[in-house]
VEXDREN-2710 file (C-alpha; in Angstrom, 1 decimal):
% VEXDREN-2710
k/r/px/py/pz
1/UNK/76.1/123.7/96.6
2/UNK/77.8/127.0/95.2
3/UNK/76.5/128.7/98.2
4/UNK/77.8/126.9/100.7
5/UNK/81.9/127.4/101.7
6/UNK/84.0/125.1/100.2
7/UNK/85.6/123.8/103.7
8/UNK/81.9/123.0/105.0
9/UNK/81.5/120.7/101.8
10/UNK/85.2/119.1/102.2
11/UNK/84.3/118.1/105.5
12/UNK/80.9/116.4/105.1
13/UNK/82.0/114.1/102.2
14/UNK/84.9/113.5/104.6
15/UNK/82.6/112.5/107.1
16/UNK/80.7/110.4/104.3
17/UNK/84.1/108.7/103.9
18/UNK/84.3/107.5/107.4
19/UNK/81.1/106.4/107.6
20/UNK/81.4/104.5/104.9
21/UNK/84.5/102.7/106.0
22/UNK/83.0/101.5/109.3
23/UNK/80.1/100.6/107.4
24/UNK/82.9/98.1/105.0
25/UNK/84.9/96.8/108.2
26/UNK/81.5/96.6/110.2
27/UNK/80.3/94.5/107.0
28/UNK/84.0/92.4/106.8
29/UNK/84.2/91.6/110.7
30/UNK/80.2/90.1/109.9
31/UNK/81.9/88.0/107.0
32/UNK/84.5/86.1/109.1
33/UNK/82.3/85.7/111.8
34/UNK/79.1/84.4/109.9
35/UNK/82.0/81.3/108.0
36/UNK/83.5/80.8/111.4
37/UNK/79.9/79.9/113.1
38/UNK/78.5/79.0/109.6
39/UNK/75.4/81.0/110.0
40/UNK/73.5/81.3/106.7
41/UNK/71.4/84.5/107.9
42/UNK/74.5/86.4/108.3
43/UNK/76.0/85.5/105.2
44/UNK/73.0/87.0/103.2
45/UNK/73.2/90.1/105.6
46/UNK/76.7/90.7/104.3
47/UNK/75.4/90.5/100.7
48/UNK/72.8/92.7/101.4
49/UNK/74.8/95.3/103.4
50/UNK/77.3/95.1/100.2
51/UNK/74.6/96.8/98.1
52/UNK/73.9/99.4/100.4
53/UNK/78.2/100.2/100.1
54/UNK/77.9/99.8/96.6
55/UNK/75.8/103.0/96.4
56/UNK/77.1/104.6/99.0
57/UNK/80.4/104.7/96.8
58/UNK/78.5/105.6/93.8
59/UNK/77.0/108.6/95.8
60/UNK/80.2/109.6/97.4
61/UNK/82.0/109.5/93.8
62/UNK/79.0/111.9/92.0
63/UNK/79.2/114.4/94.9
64/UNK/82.9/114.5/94.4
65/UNK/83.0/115.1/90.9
66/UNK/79.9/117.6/91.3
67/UNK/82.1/119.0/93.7
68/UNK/85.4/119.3/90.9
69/UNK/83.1/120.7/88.5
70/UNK/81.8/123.5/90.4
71/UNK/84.1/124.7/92.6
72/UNK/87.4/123.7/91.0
73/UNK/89.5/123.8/93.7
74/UNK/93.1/123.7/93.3
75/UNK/96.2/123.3/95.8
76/UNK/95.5/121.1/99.1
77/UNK/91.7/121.1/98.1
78/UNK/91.7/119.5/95.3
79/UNK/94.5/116.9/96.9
80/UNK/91.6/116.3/99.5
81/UNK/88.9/115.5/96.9
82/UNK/91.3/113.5/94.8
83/UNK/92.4/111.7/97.8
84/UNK/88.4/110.7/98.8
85/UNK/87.6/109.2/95.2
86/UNK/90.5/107.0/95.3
87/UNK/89.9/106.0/99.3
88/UNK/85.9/105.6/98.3
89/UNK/87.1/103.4/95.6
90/UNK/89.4/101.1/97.8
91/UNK/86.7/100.8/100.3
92/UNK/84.5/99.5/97.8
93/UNK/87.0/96.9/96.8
94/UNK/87.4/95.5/100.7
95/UNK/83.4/95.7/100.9
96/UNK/83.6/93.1/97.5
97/UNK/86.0/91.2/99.6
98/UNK/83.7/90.8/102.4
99/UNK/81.2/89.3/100.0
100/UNK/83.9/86.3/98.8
101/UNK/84.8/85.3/102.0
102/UNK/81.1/84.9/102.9
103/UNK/80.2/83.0/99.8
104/UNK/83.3/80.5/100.5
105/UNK/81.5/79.3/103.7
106/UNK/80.0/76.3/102.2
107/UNK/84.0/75.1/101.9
108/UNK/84.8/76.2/105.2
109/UNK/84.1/75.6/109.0
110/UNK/84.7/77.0/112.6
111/UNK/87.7/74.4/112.8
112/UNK/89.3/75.5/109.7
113/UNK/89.1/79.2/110.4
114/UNK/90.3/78.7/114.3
115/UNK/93.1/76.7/112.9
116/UNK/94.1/78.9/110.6
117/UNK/93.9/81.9/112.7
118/UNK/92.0/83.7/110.1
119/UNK/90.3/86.1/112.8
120/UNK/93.4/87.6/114.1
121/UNK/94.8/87.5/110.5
122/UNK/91.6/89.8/109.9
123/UNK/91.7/92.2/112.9
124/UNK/95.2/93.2/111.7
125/UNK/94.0/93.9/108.4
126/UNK/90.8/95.9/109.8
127/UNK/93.3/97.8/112.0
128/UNK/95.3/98.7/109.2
129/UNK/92.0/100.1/107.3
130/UNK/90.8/102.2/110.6
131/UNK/94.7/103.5/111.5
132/UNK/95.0/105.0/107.5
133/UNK/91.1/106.7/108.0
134/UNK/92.5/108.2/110.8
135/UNK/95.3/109.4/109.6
136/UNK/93.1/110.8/106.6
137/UNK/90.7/112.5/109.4
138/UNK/94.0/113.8/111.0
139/UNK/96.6/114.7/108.4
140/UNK/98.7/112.5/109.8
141/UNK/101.8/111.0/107.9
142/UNK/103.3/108.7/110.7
143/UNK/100.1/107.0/111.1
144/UNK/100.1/106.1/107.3
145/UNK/103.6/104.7/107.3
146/UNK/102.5/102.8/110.7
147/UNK/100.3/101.0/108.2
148/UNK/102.7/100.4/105.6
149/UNK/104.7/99.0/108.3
150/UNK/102.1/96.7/109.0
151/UNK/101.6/95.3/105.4
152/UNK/104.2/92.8/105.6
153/UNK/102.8/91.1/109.0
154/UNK/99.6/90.4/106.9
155/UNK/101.9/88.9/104.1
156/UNK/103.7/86.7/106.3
157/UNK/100.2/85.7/107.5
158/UNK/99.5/84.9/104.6
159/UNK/103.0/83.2/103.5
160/UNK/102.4/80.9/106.6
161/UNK/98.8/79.7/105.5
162/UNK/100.1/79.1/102.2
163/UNK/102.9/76.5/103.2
164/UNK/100.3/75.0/105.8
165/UNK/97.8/74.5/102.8
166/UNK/100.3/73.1/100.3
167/UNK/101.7/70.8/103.6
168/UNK/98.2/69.4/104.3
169/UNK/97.8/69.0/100.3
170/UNK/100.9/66.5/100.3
171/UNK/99.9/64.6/102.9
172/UNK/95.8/64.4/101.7
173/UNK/94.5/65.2/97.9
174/UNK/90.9/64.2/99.3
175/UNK/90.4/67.9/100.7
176/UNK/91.6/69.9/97.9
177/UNK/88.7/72.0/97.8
178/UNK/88.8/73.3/101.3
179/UNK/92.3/73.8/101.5
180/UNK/91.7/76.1/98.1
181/UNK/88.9/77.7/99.8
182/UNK/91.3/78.6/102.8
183/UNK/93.8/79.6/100.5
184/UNK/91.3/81.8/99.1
185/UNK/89.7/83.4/102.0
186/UNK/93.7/84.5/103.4
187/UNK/94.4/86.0/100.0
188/UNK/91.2/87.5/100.5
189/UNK/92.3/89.5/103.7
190/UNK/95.8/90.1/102.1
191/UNK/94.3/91.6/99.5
192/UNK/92.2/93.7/102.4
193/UNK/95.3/94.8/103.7
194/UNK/97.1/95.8/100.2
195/UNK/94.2/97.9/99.9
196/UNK/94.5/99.8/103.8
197/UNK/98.2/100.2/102.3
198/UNK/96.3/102.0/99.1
199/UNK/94.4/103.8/101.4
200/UNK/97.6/104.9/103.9
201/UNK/99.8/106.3/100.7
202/UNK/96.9/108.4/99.2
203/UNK/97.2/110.0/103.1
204/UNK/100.3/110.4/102.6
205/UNK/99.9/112.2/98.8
206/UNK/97.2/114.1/100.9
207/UNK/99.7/115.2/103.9
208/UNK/103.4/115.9/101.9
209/UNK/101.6/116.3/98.1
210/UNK/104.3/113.2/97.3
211/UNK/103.0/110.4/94.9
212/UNK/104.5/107.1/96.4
213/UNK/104.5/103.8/94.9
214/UNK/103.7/101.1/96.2
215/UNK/105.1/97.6/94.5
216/UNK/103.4/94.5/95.3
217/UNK/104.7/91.3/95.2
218/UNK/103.1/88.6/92.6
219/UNK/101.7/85.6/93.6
220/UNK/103.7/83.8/91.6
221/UNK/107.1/85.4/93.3
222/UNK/105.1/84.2/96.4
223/UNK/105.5/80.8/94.9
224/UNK/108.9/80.9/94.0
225/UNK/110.2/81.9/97.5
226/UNK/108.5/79.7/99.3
227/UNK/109.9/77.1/97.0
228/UNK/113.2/78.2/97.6
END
């Protein structure tokens, strides 16, 4: 590893890291897809592809910190590196995420997810995951605050499922545990998109070297303004 020049090693695990987050989306697009036609096959498949992510991140981490150890690069490298772990980490989170909306299909059906527009809910999110990769791959800052941008469609998504859910609750109690299993499954892709937001201000402590903040919302200030 020593012998090699440190740009040559930047760039594979780079290249790890987008592999890896096609693999997660590929994985998460599988999810949605396998509840929405309620095939069992593909439900396992997504299980089983979320233990080949799982030590794919493990992997990518140990090179990483290998990579710390021996070279200890400083400046813009070691923002790169940095930057990696914490993506690698996020894009273990959304392959979990996959996993929970495939093991909520027994609660769910084709009608439920068409009605609740949970596909288009989850192409935004996957968008915002591939637009903040490629503004890691690029070094580009306007493509991470694109995504940023974008957060707060997927919360209104997610706002608008939430008073659905809690309308069809008042008017029938006998379905509570699909409507909480659709409830579920949006938070689920929220959550997805939180993390491409993750993902789009570590590019953006990669790019300009500035830490940025990001403040979520709770669910339970979700609650009260939907109340309101």
């Amino acid at each position: 590893m020593l012998e090699r020049p440190v740009h040559e090693l930047i760039r594979e695990l780079s290249r790890e890291l987008v592999m890896l987050s096609e693999t997660v989306l590929s994985n998460f697009d599988q999810a949605l897809t396998a509840v929405r036609i309620q095939d069992l096959q593909a439900a396992r498949r997504v299980k089983e592809m979320d233990e080949e992510i799982n030590l794919a991140e493990v992997r990518l981490e140990e090179r990483c910190l290998a990579f710390l150890a021996l070279q200890q690069p400083v400046a813009r490298d070691l923002r790169t590196i940095v930057t990696i772990i914490k993506i690698n980490d996020d894009l273990e989170r959304i392959g979990d995420l996959a996993v929970h909306i495939a093991e909520r299909m027994p609660d769910l059906g084709a009608i439920i997810m068409d009605q609740y527009e949970f596909e288009k809910m989850g192409r935004v999110a996957s968008q915002m995951v591939r637009t903040s990769i490629e503004g890691f791959v690029d070094r580009e800052r306007h493509l991470a605050d694109e995504v940023c941008k974008s957060d707060e469609q997927v919360d209104a998504m997610h706002r608008l499922v939430f008073r659905k859910v809690a309308d069809a609750m008042k008017m029938d109690s006998s379905n509570t545990s699909q409507l909480l299993a659709v409830l579920s499954v949006s938070r689920y892709i929220e959550r997805m998109a939180d993390h491409a937001t993750r993902i789009a201000l570590e590019v953006i402590y990669l790019v300009t070297g500035e830490i940025v903040r990001h403040g979520e919302d709770s669910f339970e200030k979700m609650v009260q303004s939907i109340k309101n």
